[in-house]
RORO-399712 format. One record per residue (C-alpha): residue number from 1; x, y, z. Coordinates in steps of 0.2 Angstrom, whole numbers. Layout:
N
+------+-------+-------+-------+
| resi |     x |     y |     z |
+------+-------+-------+-------+
|  NUM |     X |     Y |     Z |
...
+------+-------+-------+-------+
END
This chain:
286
+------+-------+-------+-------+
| resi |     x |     y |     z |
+------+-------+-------+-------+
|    1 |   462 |   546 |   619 |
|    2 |   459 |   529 |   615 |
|    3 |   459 |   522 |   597 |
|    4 |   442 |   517 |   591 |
|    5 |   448 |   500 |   578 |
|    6 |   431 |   498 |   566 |
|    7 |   428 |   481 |   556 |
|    8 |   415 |   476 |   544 |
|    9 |   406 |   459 |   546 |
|   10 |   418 |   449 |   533 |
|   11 |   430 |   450 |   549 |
|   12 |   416 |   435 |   555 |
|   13 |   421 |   439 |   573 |
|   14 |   409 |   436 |   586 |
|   15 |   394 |   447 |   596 |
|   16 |   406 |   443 |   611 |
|   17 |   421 |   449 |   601 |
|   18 |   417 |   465 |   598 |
|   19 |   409 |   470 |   614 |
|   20 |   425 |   460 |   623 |
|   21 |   436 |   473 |   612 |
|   22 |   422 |   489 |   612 |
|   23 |   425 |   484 |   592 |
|   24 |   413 |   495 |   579 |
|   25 |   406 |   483 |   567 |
|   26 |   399 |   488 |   551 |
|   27 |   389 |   473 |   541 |
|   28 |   388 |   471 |   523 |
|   29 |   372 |   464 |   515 |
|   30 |   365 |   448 |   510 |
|   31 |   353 |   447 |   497 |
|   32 |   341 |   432 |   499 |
|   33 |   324 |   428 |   493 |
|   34 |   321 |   446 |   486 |
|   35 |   324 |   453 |   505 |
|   36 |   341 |   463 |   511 |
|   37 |   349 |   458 |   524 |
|   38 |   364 |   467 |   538 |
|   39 |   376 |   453 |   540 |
|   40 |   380 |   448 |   555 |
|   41 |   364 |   460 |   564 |
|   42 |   348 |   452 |   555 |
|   43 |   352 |   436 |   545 |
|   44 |   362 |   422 |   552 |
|   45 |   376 |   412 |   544 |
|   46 |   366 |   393 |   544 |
|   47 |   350 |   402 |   538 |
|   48 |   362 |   408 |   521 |
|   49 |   369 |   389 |   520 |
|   50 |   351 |   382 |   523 |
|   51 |   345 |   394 |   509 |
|   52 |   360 |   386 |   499 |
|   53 |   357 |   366 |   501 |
|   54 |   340 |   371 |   496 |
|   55 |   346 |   378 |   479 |
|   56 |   346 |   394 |   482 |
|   57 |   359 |   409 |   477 |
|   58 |   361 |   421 |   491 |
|   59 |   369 |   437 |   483 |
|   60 |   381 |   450 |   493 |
|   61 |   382 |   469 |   493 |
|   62 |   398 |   482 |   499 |
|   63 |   395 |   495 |   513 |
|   64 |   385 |   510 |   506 |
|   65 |   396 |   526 |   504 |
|   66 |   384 |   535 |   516 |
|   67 |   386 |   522 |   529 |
|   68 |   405 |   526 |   528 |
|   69 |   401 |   546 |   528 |
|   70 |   391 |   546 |   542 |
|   71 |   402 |   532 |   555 |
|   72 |   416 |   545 |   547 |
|   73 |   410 |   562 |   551 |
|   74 |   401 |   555 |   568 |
|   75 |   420 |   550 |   572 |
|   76 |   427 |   567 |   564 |
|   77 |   416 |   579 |   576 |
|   78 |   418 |   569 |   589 |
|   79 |   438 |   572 |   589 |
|   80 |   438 |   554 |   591 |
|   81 |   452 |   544 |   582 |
|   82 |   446 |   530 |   571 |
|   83 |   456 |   515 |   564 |
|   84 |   446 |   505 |   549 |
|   85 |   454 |   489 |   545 |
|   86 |   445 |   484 |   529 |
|   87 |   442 |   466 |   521 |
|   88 |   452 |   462 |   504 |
|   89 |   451 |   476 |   492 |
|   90 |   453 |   461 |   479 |
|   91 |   437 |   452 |   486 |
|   92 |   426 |   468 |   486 |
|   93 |   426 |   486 |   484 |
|   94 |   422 |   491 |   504 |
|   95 |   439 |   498 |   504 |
|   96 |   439 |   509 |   490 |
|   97 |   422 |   515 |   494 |
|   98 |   429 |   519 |   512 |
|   99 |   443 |   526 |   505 |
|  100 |   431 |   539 |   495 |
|  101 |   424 |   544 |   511 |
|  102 |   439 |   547 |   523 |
|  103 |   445 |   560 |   511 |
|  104 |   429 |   567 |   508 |
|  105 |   425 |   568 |   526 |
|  106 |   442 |   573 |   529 |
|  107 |   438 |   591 |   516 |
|  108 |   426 |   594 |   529 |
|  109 |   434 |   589 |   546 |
|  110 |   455 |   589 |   540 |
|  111 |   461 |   587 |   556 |
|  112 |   451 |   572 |   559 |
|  113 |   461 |   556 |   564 |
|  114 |   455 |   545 |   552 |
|  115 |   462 |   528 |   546 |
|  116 |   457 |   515 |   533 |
|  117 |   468 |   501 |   532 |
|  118 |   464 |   486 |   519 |
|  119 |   473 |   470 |   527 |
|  120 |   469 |   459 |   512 |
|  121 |   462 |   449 |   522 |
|  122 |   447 |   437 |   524 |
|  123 |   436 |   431 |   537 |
|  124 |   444 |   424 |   553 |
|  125 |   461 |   429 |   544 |
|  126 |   455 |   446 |   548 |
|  127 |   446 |   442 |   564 |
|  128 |   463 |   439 |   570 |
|  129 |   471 |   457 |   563 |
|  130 |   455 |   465 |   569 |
|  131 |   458 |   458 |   588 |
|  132 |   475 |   461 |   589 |
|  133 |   474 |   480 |   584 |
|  134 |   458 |   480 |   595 |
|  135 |   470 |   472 |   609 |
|  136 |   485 |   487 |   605 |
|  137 |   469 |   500 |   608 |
|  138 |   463 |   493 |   626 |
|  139 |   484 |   494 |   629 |
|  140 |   482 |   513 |   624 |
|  141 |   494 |   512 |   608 |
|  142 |   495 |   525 |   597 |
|  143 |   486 |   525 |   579 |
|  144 |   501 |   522 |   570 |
|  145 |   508 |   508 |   584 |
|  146 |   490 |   499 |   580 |
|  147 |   492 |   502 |   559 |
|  148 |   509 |   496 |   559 |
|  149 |   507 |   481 |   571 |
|  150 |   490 |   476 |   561 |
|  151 |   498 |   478 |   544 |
|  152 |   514 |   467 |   549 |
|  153 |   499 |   454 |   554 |
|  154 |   488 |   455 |   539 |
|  155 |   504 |   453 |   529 |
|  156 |   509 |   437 |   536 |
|  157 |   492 |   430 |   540 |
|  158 |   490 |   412 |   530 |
|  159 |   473 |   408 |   524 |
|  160 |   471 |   389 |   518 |
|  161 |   457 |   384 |   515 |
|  162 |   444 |   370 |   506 |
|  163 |   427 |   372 |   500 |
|  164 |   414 |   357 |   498 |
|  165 |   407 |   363 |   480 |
|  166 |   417 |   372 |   468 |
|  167 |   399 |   376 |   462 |
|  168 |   397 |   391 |   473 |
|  169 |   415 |   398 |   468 |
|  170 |   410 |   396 |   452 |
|  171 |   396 |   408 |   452 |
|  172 |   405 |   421 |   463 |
|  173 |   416 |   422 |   448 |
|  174 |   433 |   413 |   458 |
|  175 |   433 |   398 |   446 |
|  176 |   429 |   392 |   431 |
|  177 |   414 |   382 |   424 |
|  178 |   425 |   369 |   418 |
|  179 |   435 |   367 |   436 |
|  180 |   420 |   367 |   445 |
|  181 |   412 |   356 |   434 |
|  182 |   428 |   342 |   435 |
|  183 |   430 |   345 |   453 |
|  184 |   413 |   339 |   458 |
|  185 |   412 |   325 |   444 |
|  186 |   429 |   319 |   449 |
|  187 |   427 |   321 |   467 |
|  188 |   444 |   332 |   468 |
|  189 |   444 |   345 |   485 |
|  190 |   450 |   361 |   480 |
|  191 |   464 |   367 |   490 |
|  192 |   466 |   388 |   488 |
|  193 |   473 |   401 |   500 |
|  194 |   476 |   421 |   498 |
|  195 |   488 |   428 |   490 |
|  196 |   489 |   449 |   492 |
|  197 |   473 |   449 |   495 |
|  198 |   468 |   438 |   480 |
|  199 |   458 |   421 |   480 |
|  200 |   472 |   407 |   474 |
|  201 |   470 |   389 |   469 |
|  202 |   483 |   381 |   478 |
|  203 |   482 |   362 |   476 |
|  204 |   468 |   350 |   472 |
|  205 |   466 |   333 |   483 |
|  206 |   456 |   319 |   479 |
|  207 |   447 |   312 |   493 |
|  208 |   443 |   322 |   509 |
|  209 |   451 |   311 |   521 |
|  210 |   470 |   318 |   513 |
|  211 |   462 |   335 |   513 |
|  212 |   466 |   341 |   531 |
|  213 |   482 |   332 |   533 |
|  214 |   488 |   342 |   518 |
|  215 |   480 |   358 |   526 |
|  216 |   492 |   353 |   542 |
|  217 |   507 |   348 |   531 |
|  218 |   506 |   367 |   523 |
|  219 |   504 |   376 |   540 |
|  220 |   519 |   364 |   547 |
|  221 |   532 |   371 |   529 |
|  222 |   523 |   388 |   531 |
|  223 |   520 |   394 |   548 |
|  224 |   532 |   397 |   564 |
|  225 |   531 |   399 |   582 |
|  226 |   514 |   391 |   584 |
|  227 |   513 |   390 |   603 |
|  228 |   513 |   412 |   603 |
|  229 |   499 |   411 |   592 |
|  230 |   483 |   411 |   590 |
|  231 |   475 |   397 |   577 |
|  232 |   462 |   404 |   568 |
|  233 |   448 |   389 |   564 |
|  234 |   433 |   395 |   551 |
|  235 |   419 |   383 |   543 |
|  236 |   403 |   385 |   533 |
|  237 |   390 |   378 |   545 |
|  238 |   405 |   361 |   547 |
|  239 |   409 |   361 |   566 |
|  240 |   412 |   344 |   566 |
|  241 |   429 |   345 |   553 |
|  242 |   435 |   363 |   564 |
|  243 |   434 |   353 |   578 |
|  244 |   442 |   337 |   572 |
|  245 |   456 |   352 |   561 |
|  246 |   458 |   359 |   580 |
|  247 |   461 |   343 |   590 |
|  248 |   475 |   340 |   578 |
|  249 |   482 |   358 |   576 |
|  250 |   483 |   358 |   598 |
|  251 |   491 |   338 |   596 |
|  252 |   503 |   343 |   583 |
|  253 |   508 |   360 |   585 |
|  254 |   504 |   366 |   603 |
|  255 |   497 |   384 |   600 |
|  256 |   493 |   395 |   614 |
|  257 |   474 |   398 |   609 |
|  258 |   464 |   394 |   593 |
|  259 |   448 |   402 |   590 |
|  260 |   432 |   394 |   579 |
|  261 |   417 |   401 |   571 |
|  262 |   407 |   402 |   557 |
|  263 |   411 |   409 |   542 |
|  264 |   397 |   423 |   542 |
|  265 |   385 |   425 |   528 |
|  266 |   393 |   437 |   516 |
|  267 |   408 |   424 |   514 |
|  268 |   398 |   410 |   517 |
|  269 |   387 |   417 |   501 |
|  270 |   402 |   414 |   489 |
|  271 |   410 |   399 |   497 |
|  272 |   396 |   387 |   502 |
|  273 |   391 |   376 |   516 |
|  274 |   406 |   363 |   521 |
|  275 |   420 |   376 |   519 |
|  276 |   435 |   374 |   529 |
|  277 |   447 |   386 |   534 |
|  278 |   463 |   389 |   544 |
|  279 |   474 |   403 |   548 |
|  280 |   491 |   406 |   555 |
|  281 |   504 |   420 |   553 |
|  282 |   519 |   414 |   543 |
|  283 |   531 |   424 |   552 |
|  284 |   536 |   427 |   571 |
|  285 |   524 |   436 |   583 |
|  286 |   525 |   452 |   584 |
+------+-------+-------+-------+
END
């Protein structure tokens, strides 16, 4: 039987992706002008970062455990193996919760073939985990083929990124007040990437014109084998700059596909309109 792969919405994959890849999505929540939200089903990315130019603070919630209970059991009485590849246990507490539910449906149901996987991974950093497990499954791979394969990715995968106002990092809780207020006075650009999972300051450029030929310097000393991958290209409601960061990336390194999209609205709550982010594996394909 083929493995079902199930993502939430901070994967920030596409309609097309998930029904290209028969892909279960299951959306966090937005919280915006007293209203709740399902990412990625009932609110859409720009309407978070238009909120945000206007002043607003959009606030995000984790998967519900009853939400994980019942895709769970659905999958448990259905005899139908289930692979759950989570976002970063270090940005939110989806995978712990879904943790707490595989075992507990698993008292009920304990031959189910239940998975949950955190990649420690974010956005199209784990759009690109997410497809190539999804891609293992079409291939008919077993679940521990598809856990292995993603994990070997979701270890390796680089996200480097830049956000346009450390202000909105700053009231997520990733930076100080201080940093965030120096960084907008002084008009330094934040450089940050993920380290297990974690939200990293990596460099701080001043100037946006050095930004993105730091951001390619870092994928030339860090990554390998570019014309097997593919580029992952993200941006908060900024398609201009992901395309002007793709043009480059095809000139300079050749890769065999790179894929763009928004940042959806639960990351783009915490990281703010302008973001910029590219991802690559580090290692060989595999």
């Amino acid at each position: 039987m083929t493995i079902k792969i199930l993502a939430d919405s901070a994967c920030d994959l596409s309609e097309t992706h998930y029904k290209s890849y028969d892909i279960e999505m299951v959306p966090l929540t937005v919280h915006l002008d007293d209203q709740e939200y399902k990412d990625g089903i009932d609110i859409t990315p720009k309407a978070v970062y238009d909120a945000m130019r206007e002043g607003k603070s959009p606030k995000t919630s984790q998967i519900s455990p009853q939400t994980f209970k019942t895709i769970f059991t659905s999958y448990a009485e259905a005899n139908q193996p289930l692979v759950y590849l989570a976002f970063s246990s270090e940005l939110s507490g989806t995978y712990q919760t879904a943790k707490m539910m595989e075992q507990e449906v698993k008292e009920t149901y304990p031959e189910a073939e239940l998975h949950v996987v955190d990649t420690k991974c974010a956005s199209i950093g784990y759009g690109l985990v997410i497809l190539r497990a999804a891609q293992l499954a079409k291939d008919g791979a077993s679940s521990e083929e598809i856990i292995e394969t993603a994990a070997y990715h979701a270890r390796h995968m680089e996200h480097i990124f830049t956000v346009d106002d450390l202000e909105y990092l700053y009231r997520g809780g990733r930076v100080s007040k201080t940093a965030a207020f120096v960084g907008s006075f002084l008009k330094i650009k934040p450089l940050l990437h993920v380290d297990d999972g974690k939200l990293v300051p990596l460099e701080k450029i001043r100037g946006s014109k050095k930004l993105l030929n730091r951001m390619l310097a870092i994928m030339e000393e860090r990554g390998t084998n570019f014309t097997n991958q593919t580029i992952g290209i993200s941006h908060g409601d900024n398609l201009d700059a992901a395309q002007k960061a793709a043009d480059l990336i095809k000139e300079k390194f050749n890769p065999n596909d790179i894929l763009i999209d928004m940042i959806g609205a639960t990351i783009g709550a915490h990281a703010g309109p302008g973001t910029l982010a590219i991802f690559f594996l580090n290692q060989a394909y595999k």
